[in-house]
ZAMARGU-4260 file (C-alpha; in steps of 0.2 Angstrom, whole numbers, plus 5000, padded with zeros to 4 digits):
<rodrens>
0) 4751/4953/5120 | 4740/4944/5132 | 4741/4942/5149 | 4735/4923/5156 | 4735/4923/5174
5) 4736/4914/5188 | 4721/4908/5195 | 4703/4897/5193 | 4697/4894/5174 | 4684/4906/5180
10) 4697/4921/5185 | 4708/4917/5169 | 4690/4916/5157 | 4685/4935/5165 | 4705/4942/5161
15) 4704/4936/5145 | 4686/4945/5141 | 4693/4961/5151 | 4706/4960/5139 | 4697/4961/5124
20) 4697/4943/5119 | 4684/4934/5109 | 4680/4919/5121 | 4664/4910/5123 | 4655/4897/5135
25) 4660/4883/5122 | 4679/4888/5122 | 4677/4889/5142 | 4670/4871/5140 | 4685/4867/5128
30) 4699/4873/5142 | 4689/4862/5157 | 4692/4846/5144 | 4707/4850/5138 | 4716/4857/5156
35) 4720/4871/5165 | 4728/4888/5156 | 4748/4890/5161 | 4750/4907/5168 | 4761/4918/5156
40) 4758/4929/5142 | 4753/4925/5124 | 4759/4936/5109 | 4745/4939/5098 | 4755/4945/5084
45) 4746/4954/5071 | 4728/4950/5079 | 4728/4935/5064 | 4730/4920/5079 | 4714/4906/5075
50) 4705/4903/5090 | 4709/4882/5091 | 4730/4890/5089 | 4726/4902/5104 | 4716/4891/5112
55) 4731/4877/5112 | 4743/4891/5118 | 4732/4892/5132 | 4737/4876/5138 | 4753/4875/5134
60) 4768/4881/5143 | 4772/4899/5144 | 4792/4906/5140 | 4802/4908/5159 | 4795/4925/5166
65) 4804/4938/5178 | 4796/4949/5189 | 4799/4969/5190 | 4789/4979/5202 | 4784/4997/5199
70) 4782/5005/5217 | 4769/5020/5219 | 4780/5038/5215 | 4795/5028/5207 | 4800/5037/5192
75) 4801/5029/5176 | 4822/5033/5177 | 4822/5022/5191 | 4811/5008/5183 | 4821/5009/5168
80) 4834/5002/5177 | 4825/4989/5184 | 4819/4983/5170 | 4836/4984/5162 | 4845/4973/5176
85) 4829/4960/5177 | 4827/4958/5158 | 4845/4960/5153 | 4841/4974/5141 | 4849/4991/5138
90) 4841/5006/5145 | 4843/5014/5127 | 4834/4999/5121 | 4822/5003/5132 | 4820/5023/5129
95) 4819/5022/5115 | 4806/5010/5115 | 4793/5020/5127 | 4798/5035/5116 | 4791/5026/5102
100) 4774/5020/5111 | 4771/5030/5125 | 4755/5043/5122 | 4758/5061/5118 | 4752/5078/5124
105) 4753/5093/5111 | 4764/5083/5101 | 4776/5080/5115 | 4778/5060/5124 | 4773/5059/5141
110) 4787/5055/5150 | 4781/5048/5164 | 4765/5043/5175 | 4760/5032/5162 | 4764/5014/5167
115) 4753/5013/5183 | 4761/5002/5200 | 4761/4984/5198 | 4772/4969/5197 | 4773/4964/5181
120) 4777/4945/5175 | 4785/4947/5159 | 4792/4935/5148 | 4812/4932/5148 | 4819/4935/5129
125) 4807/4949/5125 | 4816/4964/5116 | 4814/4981/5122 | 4801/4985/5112 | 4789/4971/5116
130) 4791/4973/5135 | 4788/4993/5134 | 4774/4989/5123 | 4765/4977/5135 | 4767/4988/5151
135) 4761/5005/5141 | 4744/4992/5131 | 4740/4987/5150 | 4742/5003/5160 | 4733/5012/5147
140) 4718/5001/5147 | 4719/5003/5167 | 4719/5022/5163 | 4705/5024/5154 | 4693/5010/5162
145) 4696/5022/5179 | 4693/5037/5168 | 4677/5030/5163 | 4671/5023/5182 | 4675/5039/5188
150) 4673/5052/5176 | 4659/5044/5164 | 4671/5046/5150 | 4689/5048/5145 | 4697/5064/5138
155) 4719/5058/5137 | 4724/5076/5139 | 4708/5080/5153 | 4716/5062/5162 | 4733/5067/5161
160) 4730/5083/5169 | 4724/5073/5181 | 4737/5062/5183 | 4749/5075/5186 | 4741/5084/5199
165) 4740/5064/5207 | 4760/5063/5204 | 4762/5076/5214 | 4749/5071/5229 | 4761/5055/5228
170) 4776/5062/5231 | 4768/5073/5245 | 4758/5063/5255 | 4762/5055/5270 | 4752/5043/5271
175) 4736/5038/5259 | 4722/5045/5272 | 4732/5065/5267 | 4730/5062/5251 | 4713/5070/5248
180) 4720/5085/5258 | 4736/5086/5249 | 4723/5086/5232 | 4712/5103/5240 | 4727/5112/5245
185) 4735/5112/5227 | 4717/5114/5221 | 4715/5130/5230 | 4731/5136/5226 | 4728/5135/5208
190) 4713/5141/5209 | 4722/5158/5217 | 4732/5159/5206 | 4747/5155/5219 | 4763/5145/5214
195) 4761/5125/5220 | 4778/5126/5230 | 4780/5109/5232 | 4795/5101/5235 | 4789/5086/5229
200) 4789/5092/5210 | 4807/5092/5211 | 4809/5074/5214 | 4806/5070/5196 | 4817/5058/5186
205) 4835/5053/5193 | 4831/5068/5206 | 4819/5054/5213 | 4827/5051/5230 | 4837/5068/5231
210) 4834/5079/5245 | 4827/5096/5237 | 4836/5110/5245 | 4837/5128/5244 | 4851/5127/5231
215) 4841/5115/5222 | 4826/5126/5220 | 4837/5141/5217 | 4845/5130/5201 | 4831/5120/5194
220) 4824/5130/5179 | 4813/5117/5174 | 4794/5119/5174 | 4795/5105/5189 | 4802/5119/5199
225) 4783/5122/5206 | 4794/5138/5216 | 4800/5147/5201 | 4784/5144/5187 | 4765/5144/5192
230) 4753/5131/5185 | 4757/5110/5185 | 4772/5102/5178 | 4772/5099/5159 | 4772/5078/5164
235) 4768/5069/5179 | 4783/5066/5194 | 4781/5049/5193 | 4770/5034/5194 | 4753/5034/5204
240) 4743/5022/5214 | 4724/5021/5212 | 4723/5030/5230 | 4732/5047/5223 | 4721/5046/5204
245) 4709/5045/5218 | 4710/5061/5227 | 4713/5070/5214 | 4696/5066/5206 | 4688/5066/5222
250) 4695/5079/5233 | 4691/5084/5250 | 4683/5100/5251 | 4694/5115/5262 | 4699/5131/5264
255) 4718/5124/5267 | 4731/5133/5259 | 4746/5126/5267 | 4753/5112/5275 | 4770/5106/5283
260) 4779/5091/5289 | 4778/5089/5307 | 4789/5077/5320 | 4777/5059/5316 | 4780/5063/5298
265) 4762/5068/5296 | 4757/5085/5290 | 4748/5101/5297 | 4737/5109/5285 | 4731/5128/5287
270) 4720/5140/5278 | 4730/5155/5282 | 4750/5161/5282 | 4749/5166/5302 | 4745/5148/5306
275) 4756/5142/5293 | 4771/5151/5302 | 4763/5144/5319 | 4766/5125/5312 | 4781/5129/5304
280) 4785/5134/5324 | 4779/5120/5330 | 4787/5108/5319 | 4806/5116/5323 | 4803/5113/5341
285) 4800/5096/5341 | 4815/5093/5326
</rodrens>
């Protein structure tokens, strides 16, 4: 499946090449005599498409399209049914689908973190399989082109980690300037060999929205439960915006340690317990 957008010939000619098209000068030539390209996708079926019949489809009207927006830290529970309600599909259908596609760590799908946030035009009629497949093809040329601007190179499982660590910034952060911050202080708590305690980590899946309580972290045995287990989350929270990938791969550098939420919704961060406790007092007062 190819994406054509909207935009110049120019615009639409650079996508096309980003996508791993083969398109020329002369084709570009072709398209300025022949008209402008219809916005819309165009399904490339077994990469056997003659370049005069993709060429054509260029110009030719695309099938009605539907937009679904993927927010940043949105679970893929949540976008499921988003995508269920847009598309008229069945959130099995759809399961299923990314079950089938999406990557794999030790064997295991990654169940989440892998369709990066956009809003994403996609074809009405599609079946479930088709729509999963374009969302997981594009995030996952997205995740390796900022692997390989950032990193030099890209290693899934190295990226992954990566990308769990920046679910969890997402969840966490206030606001996208803490987000660097956020990334040190689970950094150094790794590094000590301390459990993450982030609350955060328990907003996975259809827990998404729910408040996390002391019950909740008493009851969730599941290795989101950052209290309970030491280490990161077998799969990301949720999905991440380029600014949480961000700080993750380009941390700031502290000695913090902990941080809590405080009366404007920012944070206070702290190297030690004593001025932890301080902040915590702080922060009561003013609630």
């Amino acid at each position: 499946m190819v994406v054509v957008p909207q935009g110049s010939l120019k615009k639409v000619f650079f996508s096309l090449k980003e996508q791993g098209v083969d398109i020329n000068a002369l084709d570009l030539l072709f398209l300025r005599l022949m008209g402008m390209p219809k916005k819309g996708y165009i399904d490339m079926g077994d990469g056997a498409l003659r370049k005069g019949d993709f060429l054509v489809r260029l110009i030719k009207a695309k099938a009605a399209q539907k937009s679904a927006t993927l927010i940043p830290g949105e679970t893929r529970y949540f976008f499921t049914q988003i995508l269920s309600e847009t598309y008229q599909l069945e959130t099995s259908d759809l399961n299923q689908a990314y079950e089938s596609i999406a990557p794999r760590l030790n064997g295991a799908v990654i169940e989440d973190g892998v369709i990066l946030p956009d809003t994403y035009h996609l074809p009405l009629g599609e079946d479930a399989f088709k729509i999963m497949q374009t969302l997981i093809g594009q995030s996952m040329k997205k995740h390796e082109a900022l692997s390989k601007q950032w990193l030099g190179y890209y290693h899934k499982e190295e990226w992954f980690e990566k990308i769990i660590l920046a679910s969890i910034v997402q969840k966490e952060a206030a606001n996208v300037e803490e987000m660097p911050l956020i990334a040190s202080v689970i950094f150094n708590r790794l590094k000590k060999d301390m459990p993450l305690q982030m609350d955060g980590a328990l907003n996975y899946q259809e827990f998404s929205h729910a408040k996390v309580t002391k019950e909740r972290i008493k009851t969730d045995n599941t290795p989101y439960n950052t209290y309970k287990f030491k280490g990161l989350p077998k799969n990301p929270v949720g999905s991440v915006s380029l600014e949480a990938i961000k700080a993750v791969v380009f941390p700031k550098k502290t000695d913090f340690l902990y941080f809590v939420k405080m009366p404007d919704k920012k944070h206070a961060f702290s190297a030690t317990y004593k001025e932890h406790l301080k902040n915590i007092n702080l922060s009561n007062n003013h609630f």
